[in-house]
PDB file with one MODEL, atoms N, CA, C and O in Angstrom:
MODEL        1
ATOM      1  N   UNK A   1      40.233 -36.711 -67.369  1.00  0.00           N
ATOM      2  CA  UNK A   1      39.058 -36.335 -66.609  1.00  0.00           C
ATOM      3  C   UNK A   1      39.342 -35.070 -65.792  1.00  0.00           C
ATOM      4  O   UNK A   1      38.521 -34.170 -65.610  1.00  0.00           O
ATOM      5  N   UNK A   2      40.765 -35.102 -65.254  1.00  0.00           N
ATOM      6  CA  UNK A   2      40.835 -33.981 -64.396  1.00  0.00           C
ATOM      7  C   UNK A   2      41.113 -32.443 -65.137  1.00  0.00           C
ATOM      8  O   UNK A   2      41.503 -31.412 -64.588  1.00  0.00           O
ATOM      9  N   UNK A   3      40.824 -32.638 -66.351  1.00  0.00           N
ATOM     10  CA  UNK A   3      41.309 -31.540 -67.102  1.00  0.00           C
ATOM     11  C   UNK A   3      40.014 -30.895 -67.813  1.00  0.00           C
ATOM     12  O   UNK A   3      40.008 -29.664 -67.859  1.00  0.00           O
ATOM     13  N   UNK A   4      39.140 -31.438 -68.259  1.00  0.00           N
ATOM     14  CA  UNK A   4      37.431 -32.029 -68.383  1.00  0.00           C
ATOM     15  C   UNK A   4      36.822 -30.936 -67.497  1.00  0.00           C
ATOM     16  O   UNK A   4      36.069 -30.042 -67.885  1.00  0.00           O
ATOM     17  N   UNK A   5      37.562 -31.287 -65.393  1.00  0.00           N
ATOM     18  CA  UNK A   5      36.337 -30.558 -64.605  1.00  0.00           C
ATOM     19  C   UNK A   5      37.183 -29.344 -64.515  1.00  0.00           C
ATOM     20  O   UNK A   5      36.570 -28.293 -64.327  1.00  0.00           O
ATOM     21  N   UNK A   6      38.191 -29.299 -64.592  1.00  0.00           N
ATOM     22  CA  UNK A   6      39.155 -27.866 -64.880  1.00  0.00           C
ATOM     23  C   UNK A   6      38.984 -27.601 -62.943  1.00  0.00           C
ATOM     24  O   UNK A   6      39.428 -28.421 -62.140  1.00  0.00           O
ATOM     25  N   UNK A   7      38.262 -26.306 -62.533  1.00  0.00           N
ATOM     26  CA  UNK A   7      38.212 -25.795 -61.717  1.00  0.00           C
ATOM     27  C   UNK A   7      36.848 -26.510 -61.040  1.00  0.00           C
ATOM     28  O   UNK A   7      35.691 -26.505 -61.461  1.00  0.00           O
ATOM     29  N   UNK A   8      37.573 -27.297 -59.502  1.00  0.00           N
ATOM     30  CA  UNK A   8      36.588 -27.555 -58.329  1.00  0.00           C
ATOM     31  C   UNK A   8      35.890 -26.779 -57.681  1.00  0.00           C
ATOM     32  O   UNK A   8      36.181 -26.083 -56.709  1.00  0.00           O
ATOM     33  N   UNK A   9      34.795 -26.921 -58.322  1.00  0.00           N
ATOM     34  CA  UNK A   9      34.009 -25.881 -57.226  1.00  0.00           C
ATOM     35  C   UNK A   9      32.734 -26.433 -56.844  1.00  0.00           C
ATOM     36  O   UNK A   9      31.801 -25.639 -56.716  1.00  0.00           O
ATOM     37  N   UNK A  10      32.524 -27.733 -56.627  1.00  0.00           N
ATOM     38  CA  UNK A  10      32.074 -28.438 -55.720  1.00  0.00           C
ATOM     39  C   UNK A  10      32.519 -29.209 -55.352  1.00  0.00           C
ATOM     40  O   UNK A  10      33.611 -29.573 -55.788  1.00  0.00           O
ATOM     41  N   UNK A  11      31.643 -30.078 -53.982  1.00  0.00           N
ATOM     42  CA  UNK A  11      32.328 -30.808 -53.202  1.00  0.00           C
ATOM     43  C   UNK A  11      32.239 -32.279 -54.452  1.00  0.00           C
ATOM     44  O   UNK A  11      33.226 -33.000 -54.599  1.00  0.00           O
ATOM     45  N   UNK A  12      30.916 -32.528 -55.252  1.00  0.00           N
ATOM     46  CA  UNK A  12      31.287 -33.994 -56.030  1.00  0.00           C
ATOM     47  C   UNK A  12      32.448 -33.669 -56.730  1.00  0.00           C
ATOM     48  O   UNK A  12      33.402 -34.441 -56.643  1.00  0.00           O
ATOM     49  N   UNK A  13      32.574 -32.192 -57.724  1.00  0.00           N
ATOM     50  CA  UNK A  13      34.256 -33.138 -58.265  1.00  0.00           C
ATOM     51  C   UNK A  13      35.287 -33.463 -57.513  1.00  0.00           C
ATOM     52  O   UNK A  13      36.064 -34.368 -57.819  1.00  0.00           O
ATOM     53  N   UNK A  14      35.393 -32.699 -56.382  1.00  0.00           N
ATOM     54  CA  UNK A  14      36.373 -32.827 -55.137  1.00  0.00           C
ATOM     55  C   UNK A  14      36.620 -34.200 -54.614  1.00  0.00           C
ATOM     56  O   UNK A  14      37.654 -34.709 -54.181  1.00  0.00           O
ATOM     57  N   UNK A  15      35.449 -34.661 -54.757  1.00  0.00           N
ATOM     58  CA  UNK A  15      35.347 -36.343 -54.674  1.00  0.00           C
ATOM     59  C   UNK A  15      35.665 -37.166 -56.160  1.00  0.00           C
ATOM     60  O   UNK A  15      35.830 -38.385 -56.201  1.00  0.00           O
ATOM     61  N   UNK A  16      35.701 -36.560 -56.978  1.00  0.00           N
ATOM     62  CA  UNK A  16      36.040 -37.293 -58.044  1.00  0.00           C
ATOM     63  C   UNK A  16      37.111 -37.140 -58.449  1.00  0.00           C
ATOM     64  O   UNK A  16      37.560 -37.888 -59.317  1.00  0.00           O
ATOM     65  N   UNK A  17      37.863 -36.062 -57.898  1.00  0.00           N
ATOM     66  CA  UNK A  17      39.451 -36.085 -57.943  1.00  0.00           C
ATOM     67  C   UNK A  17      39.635 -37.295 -57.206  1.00  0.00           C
ATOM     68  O   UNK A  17      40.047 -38.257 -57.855  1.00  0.00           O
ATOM     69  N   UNK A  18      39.408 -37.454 -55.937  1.00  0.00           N
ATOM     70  CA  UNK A  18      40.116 -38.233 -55.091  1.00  0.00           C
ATOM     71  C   UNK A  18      39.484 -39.806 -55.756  1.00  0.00           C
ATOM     72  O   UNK A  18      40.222 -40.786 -55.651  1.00  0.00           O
ATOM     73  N   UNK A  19      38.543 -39.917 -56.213  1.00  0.00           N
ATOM     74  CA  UNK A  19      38.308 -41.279 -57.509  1.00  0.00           C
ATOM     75  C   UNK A  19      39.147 -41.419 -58.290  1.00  0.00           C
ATOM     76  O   UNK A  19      39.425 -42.553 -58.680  1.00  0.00           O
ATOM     77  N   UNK A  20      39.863 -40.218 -58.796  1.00  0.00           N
ATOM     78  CA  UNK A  20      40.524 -40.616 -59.773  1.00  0.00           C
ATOM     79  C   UNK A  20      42.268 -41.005 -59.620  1.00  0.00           C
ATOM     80  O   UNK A  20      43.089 -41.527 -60.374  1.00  0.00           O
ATOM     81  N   UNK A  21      42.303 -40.559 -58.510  1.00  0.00           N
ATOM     82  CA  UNK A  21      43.638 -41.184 -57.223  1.00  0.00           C
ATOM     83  C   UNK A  21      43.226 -42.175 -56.835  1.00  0.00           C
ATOM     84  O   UNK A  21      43.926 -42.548 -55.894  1.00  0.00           O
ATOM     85  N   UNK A  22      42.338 -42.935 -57.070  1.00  0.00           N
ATOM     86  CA  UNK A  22      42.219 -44.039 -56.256  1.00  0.00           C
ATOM     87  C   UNK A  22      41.885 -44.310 -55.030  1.00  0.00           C
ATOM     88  O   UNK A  22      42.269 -45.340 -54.477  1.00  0.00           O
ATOM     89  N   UNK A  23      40.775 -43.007 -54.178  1.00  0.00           N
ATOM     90  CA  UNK A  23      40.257 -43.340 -53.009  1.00  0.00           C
ATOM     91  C   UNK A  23      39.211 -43.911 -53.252  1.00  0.00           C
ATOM     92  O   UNK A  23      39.196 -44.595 -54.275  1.00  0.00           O
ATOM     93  N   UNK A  24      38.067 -43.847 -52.479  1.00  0.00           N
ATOM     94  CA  UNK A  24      36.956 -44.385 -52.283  1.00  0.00           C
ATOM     95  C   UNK A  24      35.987 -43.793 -51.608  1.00  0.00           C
ATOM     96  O   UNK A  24      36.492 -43.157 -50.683  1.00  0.00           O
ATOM     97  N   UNK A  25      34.369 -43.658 -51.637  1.00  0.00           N
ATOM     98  CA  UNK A  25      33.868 -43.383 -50.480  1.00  0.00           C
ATOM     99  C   UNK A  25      32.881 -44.520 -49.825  1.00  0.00           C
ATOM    100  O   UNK A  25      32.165 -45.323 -50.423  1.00  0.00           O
ATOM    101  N   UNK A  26      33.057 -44.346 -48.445  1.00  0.00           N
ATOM    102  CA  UNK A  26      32.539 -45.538 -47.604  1.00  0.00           C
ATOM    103  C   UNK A  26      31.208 -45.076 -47.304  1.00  0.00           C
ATOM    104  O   UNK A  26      31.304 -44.190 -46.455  1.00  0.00           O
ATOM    105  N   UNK A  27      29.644 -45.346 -47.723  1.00  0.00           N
ATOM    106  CA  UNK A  27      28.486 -44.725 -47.823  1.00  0.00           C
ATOM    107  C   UNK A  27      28.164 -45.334 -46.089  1.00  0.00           C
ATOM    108  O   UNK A  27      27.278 -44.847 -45.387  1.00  0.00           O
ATOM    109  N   UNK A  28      29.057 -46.435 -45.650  1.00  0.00           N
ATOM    110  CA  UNK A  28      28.287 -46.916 -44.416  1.00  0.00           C
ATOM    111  C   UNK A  28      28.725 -46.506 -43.247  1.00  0.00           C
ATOM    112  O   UNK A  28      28.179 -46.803 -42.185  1.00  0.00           O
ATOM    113  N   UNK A  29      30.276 -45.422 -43.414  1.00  0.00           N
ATOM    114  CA  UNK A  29      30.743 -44.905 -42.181  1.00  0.00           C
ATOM    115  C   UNK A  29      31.764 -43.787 -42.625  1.00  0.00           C
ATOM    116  O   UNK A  29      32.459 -43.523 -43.605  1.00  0.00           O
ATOM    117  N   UNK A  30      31.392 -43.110 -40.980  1.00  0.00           N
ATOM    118  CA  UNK A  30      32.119 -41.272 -41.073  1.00  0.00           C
ATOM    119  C   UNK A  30      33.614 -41.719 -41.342  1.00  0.00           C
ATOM    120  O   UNK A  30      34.268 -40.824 -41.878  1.00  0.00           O
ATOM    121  N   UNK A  31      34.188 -42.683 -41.142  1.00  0.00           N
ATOM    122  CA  UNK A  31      35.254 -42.818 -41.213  1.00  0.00           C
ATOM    123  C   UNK A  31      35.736 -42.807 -42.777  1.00  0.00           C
ATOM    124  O   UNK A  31      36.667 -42.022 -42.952  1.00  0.00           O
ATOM    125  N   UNK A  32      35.373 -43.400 -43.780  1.00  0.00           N
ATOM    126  CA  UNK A  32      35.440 -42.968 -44.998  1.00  0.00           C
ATOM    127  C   UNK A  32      34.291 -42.155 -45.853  1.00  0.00           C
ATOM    128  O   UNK A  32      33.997 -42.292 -47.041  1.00  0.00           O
ATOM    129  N   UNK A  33      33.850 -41.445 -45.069  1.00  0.00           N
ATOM    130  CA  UNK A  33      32.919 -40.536 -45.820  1.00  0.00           C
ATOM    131  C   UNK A  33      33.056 -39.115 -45.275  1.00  0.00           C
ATOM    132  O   UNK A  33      33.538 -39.140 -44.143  1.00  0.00           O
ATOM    133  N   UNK A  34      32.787 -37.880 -45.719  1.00  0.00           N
ATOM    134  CA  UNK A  34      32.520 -36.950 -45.152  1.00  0.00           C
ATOM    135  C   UNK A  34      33.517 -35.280 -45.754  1.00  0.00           C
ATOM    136  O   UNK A  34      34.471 -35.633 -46.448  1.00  0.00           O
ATOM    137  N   UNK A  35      33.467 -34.255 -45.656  1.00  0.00           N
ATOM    138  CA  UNK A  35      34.037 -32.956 -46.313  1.00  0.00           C
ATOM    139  C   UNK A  35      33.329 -31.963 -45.533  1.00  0.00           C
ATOM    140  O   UNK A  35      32.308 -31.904 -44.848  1.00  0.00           O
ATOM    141  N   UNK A  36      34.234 -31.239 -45.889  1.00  0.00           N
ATOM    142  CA  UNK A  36      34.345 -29.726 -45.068  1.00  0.00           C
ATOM    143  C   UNK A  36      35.191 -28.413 -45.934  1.00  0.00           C
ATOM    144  O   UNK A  36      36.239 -27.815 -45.690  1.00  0.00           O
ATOM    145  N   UNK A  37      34.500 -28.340 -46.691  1.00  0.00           N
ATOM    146  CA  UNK A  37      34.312 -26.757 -47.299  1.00  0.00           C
ATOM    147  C   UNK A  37      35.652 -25.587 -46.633  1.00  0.00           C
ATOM    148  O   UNK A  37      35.442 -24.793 -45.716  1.00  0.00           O
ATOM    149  N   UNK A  38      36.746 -25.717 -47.226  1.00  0.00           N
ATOM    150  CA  UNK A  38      37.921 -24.729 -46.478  1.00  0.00           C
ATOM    151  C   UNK A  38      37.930 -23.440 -47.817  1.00  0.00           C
ATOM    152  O   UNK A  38      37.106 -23.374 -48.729  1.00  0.00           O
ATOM    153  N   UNK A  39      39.042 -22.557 -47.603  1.00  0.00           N
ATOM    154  CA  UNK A  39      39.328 -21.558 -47.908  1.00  0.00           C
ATOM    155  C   UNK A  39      39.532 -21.792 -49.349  1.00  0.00           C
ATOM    156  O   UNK A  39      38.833 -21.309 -50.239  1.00  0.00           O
ATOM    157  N   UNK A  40      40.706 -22.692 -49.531  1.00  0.00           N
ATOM    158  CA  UNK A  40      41.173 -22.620 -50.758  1.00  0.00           C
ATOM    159  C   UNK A  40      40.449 -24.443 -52.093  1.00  0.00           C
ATOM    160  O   UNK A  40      40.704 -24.903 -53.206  1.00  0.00           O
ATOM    161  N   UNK A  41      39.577 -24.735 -50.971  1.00  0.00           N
ATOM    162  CA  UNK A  41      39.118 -25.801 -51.545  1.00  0.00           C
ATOM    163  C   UNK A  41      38.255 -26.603 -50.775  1.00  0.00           C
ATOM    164  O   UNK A  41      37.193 -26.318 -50.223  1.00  0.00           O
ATOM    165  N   UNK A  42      39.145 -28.076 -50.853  1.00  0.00           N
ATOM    166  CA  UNK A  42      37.584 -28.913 -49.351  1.00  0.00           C
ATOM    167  C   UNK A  42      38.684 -29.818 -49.108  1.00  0.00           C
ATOM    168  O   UNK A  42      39.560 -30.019 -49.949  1.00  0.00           O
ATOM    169  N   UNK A  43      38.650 -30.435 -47.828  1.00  0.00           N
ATOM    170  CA  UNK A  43      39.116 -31.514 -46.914  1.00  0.00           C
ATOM    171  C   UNK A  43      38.236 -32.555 -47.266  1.00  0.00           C
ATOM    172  O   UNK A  43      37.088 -32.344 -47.658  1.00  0.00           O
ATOM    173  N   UNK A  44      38.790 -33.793 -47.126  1.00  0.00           N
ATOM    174  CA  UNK A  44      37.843 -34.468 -47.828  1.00  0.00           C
ATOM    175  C   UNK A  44      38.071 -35.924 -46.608  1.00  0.00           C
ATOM    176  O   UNK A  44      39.137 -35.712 -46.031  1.00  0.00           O
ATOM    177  N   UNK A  45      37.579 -36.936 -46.207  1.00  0.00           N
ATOM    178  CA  UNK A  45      37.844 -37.801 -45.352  1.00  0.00           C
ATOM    179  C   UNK A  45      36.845 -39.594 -46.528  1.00  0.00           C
ATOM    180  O   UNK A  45      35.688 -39.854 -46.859  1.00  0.00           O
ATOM    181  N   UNK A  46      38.391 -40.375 -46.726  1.00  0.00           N
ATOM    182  CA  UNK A  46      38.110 -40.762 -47.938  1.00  0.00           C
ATOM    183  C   UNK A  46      38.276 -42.177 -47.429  1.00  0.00           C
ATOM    184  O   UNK A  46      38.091 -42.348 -46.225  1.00  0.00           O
ATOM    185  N   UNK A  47      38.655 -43.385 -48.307  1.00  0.00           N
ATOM    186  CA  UNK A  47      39.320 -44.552 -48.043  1.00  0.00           C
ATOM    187  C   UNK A  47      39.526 -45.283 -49.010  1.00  0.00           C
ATOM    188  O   UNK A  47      39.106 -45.272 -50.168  1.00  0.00           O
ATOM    189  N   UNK A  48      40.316 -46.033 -48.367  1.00  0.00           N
ATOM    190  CA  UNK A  48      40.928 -47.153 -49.670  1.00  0.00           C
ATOM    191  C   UNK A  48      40.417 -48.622 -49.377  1.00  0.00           C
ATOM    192  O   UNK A  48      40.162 -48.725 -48.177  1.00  0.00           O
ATOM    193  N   UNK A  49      40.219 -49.613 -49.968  1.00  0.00           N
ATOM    194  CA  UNK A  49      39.576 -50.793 -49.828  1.00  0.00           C
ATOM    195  C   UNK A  49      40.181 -51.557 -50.465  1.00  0.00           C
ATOM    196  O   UNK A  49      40.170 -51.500 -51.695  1.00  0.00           O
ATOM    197  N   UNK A  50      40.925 -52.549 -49.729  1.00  0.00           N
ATOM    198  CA  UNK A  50      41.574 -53.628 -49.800  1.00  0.00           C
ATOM    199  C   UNK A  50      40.512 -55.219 -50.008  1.00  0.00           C
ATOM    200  O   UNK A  50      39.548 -55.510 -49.299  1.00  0.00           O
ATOM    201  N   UNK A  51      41.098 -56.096 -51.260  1.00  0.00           N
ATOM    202  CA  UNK A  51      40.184 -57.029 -50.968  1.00  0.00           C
ATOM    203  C   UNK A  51      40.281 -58.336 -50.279  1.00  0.00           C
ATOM    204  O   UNK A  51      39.400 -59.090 -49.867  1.00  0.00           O
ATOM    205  N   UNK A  52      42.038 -58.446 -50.249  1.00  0.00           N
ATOM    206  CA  UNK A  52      42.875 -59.929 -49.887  1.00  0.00           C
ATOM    207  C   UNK A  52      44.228 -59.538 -48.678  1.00  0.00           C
ATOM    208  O   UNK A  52      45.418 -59.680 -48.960  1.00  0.00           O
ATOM    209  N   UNK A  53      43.753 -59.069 -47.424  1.00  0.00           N
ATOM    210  CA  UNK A  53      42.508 -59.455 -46.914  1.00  0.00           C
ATOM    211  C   UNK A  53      41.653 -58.104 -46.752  1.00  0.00           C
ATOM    212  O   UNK A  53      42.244 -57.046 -46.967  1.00  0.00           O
ATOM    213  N   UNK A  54      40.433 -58.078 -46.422  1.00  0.00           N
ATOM    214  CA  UNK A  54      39.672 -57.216 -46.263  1.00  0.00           C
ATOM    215  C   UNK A  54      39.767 -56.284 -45.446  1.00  0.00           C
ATOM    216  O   UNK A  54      39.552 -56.388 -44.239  1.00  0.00           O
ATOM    217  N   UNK A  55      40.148 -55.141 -46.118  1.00  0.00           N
ATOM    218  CA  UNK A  55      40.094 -53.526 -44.877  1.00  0.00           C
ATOM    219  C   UNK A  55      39.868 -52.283 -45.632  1.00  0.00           C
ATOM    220  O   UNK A  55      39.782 -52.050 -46.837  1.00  0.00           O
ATOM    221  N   UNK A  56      39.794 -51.536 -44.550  1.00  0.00           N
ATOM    222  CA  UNK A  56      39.439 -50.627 -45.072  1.00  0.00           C
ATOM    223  C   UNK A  56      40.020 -49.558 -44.364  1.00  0.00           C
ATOM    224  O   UNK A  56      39.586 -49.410 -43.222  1.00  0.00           O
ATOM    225  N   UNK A  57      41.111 -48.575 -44.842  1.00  0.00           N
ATOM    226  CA  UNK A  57      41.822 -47.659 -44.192  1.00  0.00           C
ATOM    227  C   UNK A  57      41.481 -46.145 -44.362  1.00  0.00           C
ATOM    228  O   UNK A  57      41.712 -45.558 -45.419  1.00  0.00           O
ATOM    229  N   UNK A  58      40.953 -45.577 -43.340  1.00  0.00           N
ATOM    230  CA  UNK A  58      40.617 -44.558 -43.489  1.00  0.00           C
ATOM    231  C   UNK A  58      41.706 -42.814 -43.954  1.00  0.00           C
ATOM    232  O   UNK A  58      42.438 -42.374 -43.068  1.00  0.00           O
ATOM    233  N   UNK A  59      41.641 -42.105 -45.253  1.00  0.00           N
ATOM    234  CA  UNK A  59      42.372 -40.881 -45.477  1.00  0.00           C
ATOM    235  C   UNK A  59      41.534 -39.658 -45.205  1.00  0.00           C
ATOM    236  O   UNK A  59      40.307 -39.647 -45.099  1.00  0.00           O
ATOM    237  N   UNK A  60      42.541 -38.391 -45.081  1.00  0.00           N
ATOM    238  CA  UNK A  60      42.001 -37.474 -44.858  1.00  0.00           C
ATOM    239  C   UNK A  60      42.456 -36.562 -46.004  1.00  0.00           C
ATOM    240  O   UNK A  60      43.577 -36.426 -45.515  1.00  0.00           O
ATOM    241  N   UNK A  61      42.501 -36.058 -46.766  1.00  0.00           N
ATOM    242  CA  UNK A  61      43.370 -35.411 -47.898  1.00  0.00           C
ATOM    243  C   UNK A  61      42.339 -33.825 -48.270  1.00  0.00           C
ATOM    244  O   UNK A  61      41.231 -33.566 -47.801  1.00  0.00           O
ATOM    245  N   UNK A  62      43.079 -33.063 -49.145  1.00  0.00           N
ATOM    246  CA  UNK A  62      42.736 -32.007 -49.105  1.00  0.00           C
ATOM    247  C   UNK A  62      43.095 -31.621 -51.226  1.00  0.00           C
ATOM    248  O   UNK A  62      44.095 -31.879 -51.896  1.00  0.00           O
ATOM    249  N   UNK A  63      41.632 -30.881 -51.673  1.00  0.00           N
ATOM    250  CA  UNK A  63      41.661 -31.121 -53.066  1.00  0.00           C
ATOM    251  C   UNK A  63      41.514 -29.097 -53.293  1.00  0.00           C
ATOM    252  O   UNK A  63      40.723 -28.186 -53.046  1.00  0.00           O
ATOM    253  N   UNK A  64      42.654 -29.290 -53.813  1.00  0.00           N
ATOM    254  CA  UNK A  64      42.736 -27.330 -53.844  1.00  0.00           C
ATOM    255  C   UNK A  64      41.674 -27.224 -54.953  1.00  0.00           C
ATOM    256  O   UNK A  64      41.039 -28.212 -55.321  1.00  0.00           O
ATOM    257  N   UNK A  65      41.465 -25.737 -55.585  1.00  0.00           N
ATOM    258  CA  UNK A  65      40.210 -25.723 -56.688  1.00  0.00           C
ATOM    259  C   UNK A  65      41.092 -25.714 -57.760  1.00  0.00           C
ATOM    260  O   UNK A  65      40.769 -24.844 -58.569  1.00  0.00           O
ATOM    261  N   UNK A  66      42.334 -26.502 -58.166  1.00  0.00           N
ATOM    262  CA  UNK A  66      42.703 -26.535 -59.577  1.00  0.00           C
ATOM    263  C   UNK A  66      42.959 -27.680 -59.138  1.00  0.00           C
ATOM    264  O   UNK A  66      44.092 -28.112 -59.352  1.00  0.00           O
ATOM    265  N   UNK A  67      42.124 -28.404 -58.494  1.00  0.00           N
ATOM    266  CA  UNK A  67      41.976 -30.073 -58.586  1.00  0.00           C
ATOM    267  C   UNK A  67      43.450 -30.693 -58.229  1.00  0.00           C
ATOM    268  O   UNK A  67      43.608 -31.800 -58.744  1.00  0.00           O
ATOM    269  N   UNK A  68      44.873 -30.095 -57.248  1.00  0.00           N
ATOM    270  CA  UNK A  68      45.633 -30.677 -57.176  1.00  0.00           C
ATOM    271  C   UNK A  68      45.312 -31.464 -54.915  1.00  0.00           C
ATOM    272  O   UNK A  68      45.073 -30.922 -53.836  1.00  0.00           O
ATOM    273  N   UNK A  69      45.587 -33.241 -55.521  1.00  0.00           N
ATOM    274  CA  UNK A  69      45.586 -33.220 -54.102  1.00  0.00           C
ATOM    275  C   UNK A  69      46.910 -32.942 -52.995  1.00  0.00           C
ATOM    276  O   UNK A  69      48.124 -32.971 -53.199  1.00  0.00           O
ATOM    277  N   UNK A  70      46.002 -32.625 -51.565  1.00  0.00           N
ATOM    278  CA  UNK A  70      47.642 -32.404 -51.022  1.00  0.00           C
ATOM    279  C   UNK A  70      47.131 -32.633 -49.082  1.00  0.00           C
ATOM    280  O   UNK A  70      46.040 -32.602 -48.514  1.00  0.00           O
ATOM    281  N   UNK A  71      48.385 -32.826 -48.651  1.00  0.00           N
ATOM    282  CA  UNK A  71      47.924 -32.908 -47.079  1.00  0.00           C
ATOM    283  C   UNK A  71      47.193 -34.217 -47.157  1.00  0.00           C
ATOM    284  O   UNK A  71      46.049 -34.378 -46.731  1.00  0.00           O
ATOM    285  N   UNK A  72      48.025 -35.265 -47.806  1.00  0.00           N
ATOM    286  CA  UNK A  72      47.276 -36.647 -47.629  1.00  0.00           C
ATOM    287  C   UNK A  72      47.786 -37.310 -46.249  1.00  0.00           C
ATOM    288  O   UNK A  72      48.937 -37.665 -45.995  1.00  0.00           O
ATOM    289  N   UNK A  73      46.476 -37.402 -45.294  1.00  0.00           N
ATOM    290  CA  UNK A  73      47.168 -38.404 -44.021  1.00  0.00           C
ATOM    291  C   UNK A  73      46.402 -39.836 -43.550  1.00  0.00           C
ATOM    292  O   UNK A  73      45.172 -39.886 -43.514  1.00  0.00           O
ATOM    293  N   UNK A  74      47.027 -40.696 -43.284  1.00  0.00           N
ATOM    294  CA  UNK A  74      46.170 -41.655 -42.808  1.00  0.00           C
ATOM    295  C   UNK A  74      45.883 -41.708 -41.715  1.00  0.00           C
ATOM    296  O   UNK A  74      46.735 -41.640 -40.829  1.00  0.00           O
ATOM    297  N   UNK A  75      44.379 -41.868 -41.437  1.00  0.00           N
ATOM    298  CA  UNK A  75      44.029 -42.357 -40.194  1.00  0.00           C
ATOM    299  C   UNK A  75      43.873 -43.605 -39.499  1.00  0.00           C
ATOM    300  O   UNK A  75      43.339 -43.776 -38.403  1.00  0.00           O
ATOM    301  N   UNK A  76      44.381 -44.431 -40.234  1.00  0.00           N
ATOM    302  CA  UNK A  76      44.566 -45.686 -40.179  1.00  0.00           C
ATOM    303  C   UNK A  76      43.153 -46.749 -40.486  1.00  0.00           C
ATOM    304  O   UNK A  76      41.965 -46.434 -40.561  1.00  0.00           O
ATOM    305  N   UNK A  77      43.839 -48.170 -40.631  1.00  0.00           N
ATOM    306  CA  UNK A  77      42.852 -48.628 -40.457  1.00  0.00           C
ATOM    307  C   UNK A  77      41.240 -48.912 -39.322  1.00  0.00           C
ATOM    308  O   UNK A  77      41.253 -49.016 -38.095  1.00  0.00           O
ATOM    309  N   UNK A  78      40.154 -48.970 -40.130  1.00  0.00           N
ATOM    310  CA  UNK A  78      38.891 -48.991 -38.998  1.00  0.00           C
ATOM    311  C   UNK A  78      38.247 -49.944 -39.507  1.00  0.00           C
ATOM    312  O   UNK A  78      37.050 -49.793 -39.261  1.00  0.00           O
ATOM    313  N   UNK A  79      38.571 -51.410 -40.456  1.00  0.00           N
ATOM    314  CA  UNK A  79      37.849 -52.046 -40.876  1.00  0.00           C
ATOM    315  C   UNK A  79      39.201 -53.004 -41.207  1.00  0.00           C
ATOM    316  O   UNK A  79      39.974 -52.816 -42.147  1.00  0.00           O
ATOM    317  N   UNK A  80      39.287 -54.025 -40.250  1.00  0.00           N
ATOM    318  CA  UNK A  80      40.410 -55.284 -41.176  1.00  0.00           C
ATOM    319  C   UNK A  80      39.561 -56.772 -41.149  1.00  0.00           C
ATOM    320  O   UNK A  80      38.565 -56.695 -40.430  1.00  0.00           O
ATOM    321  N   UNK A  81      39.659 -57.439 -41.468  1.00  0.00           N
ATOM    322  CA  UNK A  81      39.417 -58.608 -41.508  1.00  0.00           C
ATOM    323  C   UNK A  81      40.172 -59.931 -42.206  1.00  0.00           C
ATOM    324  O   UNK A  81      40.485 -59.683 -43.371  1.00  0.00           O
ATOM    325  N   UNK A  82      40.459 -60.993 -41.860  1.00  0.00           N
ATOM    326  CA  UNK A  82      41.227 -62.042 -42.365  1.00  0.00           C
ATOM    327  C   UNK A  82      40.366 -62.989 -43.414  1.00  0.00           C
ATOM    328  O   UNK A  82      40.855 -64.082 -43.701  1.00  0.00           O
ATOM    329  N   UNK A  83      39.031 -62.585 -44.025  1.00  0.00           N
ATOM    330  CA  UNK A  83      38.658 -63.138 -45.158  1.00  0.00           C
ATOM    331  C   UNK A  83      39.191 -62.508 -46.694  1.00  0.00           C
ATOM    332  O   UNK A  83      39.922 -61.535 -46.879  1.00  0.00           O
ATOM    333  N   UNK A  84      38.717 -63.189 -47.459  1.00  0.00           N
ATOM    334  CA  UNK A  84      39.987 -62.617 -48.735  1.00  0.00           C
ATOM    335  C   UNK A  84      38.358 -62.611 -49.755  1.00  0.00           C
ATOM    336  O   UNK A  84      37.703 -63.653 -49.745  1.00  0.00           O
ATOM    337  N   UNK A  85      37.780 -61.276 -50.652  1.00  0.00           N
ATOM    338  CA  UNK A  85      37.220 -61.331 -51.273  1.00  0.00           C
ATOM    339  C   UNK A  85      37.185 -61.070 -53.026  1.00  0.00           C
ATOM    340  O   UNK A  85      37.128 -60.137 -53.826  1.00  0.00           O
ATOM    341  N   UNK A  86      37.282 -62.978 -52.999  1.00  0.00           N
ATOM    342  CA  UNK A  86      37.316 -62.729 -54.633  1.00  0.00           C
ATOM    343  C   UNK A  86      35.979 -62.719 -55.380  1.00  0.00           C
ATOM    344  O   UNK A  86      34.840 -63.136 -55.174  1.00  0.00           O
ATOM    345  N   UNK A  87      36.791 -61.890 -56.575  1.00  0.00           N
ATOM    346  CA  UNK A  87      35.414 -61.566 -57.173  1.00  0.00           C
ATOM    347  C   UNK A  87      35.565 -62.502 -58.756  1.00  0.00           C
ATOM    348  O   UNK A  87      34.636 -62.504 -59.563  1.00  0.00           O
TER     349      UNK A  87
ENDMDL
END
């Protein structure tokens, strides 16, 4: 796939890099949602979602325009909970 969008030059493949790493985006909070348009690409503010037990840890990572990610940091978790969701 990442070879497919070749060169990022929007913010959705920028997000679909980080899909294809295995982030996430959280549609219900800034904490996993959100981008900002930089020099050499976009900052991207992402998350990962845990199901056993339930959280949700917020990243900040950065997707250059030949789709490599870099400057991955966590902001830790903003969503834990002690229920376990099976599917």
């Amino acid at each position: 796939m990442k070879t497919f969008i070749d060169k990022v030059d929007n913010v959705y493949e920028a997000y679909l890099i980080g899909k294809i790493n295995e982030y996430d985006i959280d549609q219900n909070s800034e904490e996993g949602n959100g981008f900002l348009k930089v020099e050499d690409g976009y900052t991207l503010k992402m998350m990962k979602y845990n199901n056993c037990p339930e959280s949700k840890e917020s990243f900040t990572l950065s997707v250059n325009y030949n789709g490599t990610l870099a400057n991955i940091k966590s902001n830790g978790f903003y969503y834990k909970s002690t229920d376990c969701i099976i599917y």
